[in-house]
GUZALO-225121 format. One record per atom (N, C-alpha, C): y negated, x negated, z. Coordinates in pm, whole numbers, plus 50000, padded with zeros to 5 digits. Atoms other than C-alpha are relative to their C-alpha. Layout:
GUZALO-225121
YXZ
...
END
This chain:
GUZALO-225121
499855001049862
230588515216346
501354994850037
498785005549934
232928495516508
500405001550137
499714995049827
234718506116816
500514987550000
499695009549869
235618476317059
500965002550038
498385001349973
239198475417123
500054993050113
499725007649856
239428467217495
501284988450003
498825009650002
241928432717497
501015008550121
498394997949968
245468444817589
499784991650161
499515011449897
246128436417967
501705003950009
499035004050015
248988420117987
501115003650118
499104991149898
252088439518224
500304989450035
499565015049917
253368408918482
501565005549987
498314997149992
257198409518412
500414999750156
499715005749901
259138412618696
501704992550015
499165003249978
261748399718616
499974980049929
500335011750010
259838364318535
500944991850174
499565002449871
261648340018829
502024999650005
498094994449966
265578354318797
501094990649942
499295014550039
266928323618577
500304989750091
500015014649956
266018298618818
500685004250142
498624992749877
267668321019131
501104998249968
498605004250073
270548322318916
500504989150029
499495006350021
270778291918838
500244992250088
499375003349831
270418281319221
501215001050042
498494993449979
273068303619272
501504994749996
499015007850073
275378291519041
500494986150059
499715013549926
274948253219184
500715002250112
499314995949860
275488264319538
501585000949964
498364996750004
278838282319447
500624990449928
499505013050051
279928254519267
500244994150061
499885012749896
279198228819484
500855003150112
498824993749897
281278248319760
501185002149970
498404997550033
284578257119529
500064983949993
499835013050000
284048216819463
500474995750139
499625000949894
283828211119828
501245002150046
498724993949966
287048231919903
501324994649943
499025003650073
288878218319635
500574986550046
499965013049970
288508181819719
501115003850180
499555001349863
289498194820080
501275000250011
498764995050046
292648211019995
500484988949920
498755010350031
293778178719785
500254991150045
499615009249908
293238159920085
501115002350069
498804996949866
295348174520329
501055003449915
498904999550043
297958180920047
500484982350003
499375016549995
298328140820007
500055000750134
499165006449848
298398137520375
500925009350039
498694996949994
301068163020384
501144996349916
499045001650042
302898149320129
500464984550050
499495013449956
302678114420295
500515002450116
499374996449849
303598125720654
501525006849976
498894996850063
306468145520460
501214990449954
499285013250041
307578111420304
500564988150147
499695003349850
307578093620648
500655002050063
498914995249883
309738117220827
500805000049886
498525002150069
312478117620530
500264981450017
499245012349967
312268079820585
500354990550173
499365002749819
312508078820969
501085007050023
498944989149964
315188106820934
501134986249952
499215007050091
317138082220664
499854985750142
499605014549890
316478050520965
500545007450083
498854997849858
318018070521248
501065004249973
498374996550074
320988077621000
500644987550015
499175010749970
321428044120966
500554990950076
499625005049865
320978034621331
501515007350018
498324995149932
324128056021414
501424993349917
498845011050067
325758039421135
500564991250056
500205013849901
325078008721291
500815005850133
499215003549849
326448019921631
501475008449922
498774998750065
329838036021474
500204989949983
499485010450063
330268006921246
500654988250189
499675012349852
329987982321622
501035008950101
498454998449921
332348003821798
501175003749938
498524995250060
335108012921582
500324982649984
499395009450038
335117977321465
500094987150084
499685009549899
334547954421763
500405006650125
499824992649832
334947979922053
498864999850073
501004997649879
331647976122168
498745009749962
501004986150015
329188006722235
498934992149977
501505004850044
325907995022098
499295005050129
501054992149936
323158003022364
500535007950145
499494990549855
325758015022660
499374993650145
500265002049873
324397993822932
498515002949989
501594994150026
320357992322788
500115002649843
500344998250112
319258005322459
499774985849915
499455012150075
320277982322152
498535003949892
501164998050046
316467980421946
499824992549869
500515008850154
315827963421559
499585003849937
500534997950135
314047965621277
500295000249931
498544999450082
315277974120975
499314988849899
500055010150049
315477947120705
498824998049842
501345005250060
311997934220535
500545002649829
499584998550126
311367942220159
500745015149953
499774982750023
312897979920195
499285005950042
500344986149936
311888012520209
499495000850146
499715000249878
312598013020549
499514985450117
500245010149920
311157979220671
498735000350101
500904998449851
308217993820894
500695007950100
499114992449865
311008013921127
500444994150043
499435010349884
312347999821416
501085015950020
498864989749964
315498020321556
500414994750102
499785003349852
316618021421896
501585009149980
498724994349994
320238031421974
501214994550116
499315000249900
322548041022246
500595006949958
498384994850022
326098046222310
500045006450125
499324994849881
327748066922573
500935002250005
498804993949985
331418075022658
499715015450037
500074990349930
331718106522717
501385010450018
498814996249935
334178125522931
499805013549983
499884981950065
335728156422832
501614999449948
498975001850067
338948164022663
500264990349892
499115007850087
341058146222490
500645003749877
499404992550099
342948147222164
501425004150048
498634999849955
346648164822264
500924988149943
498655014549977
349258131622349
498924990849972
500225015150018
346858106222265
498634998750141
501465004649912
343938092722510
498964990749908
501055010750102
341518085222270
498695001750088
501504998049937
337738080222420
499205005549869
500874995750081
335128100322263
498614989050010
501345007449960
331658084622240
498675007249931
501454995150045
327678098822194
499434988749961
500485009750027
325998076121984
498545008749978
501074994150017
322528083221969
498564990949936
500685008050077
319288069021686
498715006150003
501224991449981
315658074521762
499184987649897
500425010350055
313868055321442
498615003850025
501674996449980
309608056521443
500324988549939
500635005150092
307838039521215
498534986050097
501105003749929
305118022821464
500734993850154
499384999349889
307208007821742
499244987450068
501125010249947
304827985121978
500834995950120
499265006449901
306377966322246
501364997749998
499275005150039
308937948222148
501495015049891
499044989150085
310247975721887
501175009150045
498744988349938
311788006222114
499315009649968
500324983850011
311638040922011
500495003850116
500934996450050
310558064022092
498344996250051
501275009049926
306668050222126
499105010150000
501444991749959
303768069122277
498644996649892
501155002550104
301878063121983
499195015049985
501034983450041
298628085821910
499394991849877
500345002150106
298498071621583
499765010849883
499874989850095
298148098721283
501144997549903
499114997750121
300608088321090
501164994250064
498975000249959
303428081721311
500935011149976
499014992549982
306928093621298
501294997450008
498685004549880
310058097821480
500415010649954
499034990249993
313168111421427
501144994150054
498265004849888
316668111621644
501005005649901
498554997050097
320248113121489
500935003250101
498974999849901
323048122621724
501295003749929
498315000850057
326928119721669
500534997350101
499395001549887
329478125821911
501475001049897
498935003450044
333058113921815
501194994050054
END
């Protein structure tokens, strides 16, 4: 006699399915630290270029005041005292997309004791973007503009 061995039913896992969640999972978060990452090394290059910009508009409105020193100590004349004195700086440098604007002023106040020397405010506003016939500072709503002033009183 042979007993009949009822076929085995088979238990449904439940944990059939949990690989492929996973491995959803996994993509997703990925694809989002990717996302983030890329984001973050954008806006570091455009801070390190907007960073670079203003050290070289700082370095043109240094050299605008240069420029007006150098013209009054050595000819006597205030750069920019009646209207603002405006150029570009010289093609092939660093510095050849800034324009620099620069004014002189006397200015009244004391004196040195026994001598009558004149003091003078020289003042250097360089930008990088200067539209109409190259005067800082310019109403630009560009993104990557930048302006910086120098002042020296002497």
């Amino acid at each position: 006699m042979s007993h009949a061995h009822p076929t085995p039913i088979r238990k449904r896992r439940r944990s059939a399915g949990v690989g492929l969640v996973t491995a959803i999972f996994l993509l997703v978060v990925l694809s989002g630290l990717g996302v983030a990452m890329l984001s973050i090394s954008g806006s570091q290059q455009a801070s390190s270029s907007m960073d670079l910009l203003g050290a070289r508009a700082y370095q043109a409105a240094r050299a605008g005041v240069e420029y007006g020193v150098f013209q009054q100590k050595q000819g006597g004349v205030c750069p920019g005292a009646g209207a603002p004195t405006s150029f570009r700086l010289p093609a092939g440098s660093t510095l050849s997309s800034f324009s620099v604007t620069v004014t002189c002023v006397k200015v009244a106040g004391p004196v040195a004791a026994g001598t009558a020397m004149d003091r003078y405010q020289i003042v250097a506003t360089a930008c990088n973007q200067a539209s109409g016939g190259g005067v800082c500072p310019n109403p630009s709503t560009n993104l990557d503009y930048a302006q910086r002033v120098v002042a020296v009183e002497y």
